[in-house]
C-alpha positions, -999 to 999 in steps of 0.1 A, spaced: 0 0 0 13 32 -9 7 64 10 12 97 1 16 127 28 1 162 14 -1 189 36 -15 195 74 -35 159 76 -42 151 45 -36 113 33 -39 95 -1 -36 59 0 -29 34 -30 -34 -4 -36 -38 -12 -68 -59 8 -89 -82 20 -57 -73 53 -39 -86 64 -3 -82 100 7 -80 111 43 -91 144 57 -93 166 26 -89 197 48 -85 236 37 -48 237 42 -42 211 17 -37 216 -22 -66 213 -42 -74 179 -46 -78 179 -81 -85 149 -115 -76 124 -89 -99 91 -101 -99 56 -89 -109 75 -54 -131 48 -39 -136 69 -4 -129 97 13 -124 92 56 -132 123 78 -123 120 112 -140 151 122 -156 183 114 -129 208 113 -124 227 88 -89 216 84 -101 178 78 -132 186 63 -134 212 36 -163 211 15 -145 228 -16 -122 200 -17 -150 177 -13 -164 187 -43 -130 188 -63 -127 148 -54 -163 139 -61 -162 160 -100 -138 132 -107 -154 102 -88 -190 105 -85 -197 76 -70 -173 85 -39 -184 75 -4 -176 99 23 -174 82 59 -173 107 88 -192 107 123 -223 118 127 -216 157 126 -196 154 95 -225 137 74 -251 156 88 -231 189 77 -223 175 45 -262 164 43 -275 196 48 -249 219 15 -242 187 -3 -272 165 -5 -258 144 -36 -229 128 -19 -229 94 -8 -224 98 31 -217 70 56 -222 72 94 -189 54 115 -185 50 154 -157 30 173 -156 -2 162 -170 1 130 -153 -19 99 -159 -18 60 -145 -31 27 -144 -3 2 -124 -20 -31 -88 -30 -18 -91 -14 12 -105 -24 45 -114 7 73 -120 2 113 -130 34 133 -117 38 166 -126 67 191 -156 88 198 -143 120 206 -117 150 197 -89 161 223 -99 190 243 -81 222 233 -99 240 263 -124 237 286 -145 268 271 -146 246 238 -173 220 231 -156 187 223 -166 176 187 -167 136 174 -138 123 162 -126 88 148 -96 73 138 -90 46 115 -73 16 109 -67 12 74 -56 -29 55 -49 -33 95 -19 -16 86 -19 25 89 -31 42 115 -43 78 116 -59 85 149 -72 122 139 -71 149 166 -70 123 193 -47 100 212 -69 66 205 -50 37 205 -68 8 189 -71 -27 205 -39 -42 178 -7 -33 168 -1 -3 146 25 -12 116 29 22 105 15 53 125 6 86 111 15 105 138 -1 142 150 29 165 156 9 199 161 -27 214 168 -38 237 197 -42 205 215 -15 190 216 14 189 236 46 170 224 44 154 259 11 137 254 26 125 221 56 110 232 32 94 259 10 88 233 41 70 210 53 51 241 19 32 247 13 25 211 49 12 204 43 20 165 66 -4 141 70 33 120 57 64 125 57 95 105 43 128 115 12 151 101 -13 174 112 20 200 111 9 228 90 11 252 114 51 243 125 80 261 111 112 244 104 122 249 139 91 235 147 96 204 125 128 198 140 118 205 173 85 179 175 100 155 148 129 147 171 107 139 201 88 115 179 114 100 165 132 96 199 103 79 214 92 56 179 132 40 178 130 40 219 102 15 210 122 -3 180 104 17 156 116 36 129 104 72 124 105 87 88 95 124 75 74 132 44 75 164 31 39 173 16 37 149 -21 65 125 -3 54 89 -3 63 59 14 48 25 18 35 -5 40 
């Protein structure tokens, strides 16, 4: 399976002729005259995982596209967007969609602050393989081959992360969700991550945005 990083939290994932797209957010390139797209995964509502103009970018090339999301995210794309094919997920949910096989894990977003109502969130478990947690620290009930790895957000701190990194014992990791890091900032959270990952036996790789590795 082949996986391609864009920018902030934006996946694409290859096998074969299918593609799945996580997280089409509004700091990612236009997602443009991508086909073979047999779903899109939203994790949550955010804008900068869910991004309706890039929704409608990905379905002009794949109209039969189904978008999986919780609850909030189908019933906001319901409501503007009532031709997409929308599909409901809570934890433990699992589905087959072409080559690929997705398990949600998680109900619920970290808290930024107390003043702020905590949204739905899932991660998922993609071919059993990749694991994108969204803007959470889930840890599902397996081992995680290759983790895709938050490394900034007004939620985080690099300490949960590490803490985060240390339970989950990842065989790889790479970070994302880091649009808003400079280089410092790279550098700076990347080498925690890494630090932890190999302190597990992992290995811990970066992807610039359009860099791709595989699992």
């Amino acid at each position: 399976m082949q996986i391609t990083k864009f920018e902030h939290a934006c996946l694409l994932l290859e096998e074969g002729s299918d593609k799945i797209i996580v997280d089409p957010g509004f700091y990612t390139r236009p997602m443009e005259q991508l086909t073979g797209v047999r779903a899109v995964v939203i994790t949550h509502i955010h804008d900068d995982h869910c991004y309706e103009e890039q929704l409608d970018r990905i379905y002009a090339s794949n109209p039969g596209v189904k978008i999986y999301g919780p609850a909030e995210v189908c019933s906001r794309l319901a409501a503007s967007r009532p031709n997409f094919d929308l599909g409901v997920v809570c934890h433990g949910d699992f589905f087959v969609e072409g080559e690929f096989t997705l398990e949600f894990f998680g109900d619920l977003h970290a808290e930024i602050h107390r003043s702020i109502p905590l949204v739905q969130n899932c991660g998922v478990l993609i071919n059993g393989k990749l694991y994108y947690p969204g803007d959470s620290y889930t840890q599902p009930d397996c081992e995680v081959e290759l983790l895709a790895c938050p490394a900034s957000a007004p939620w985080l701190k690099i300490g949960d992360v590490m803490d985060f990194l240390a339970a989950l014992r990842p065989k790889r990791s790479f970070a994302t969700h880091n649009a808003l890091l400079s280089e410092v900032g790279h550098a700076l959270n990347n080498s925690r991550i890494q630090l932890v990952t190999e302190q597990g036996g992992g290995v811990f790789e970066y992807l610039e945005p359009g860099q791709t590795t595989s699992v």
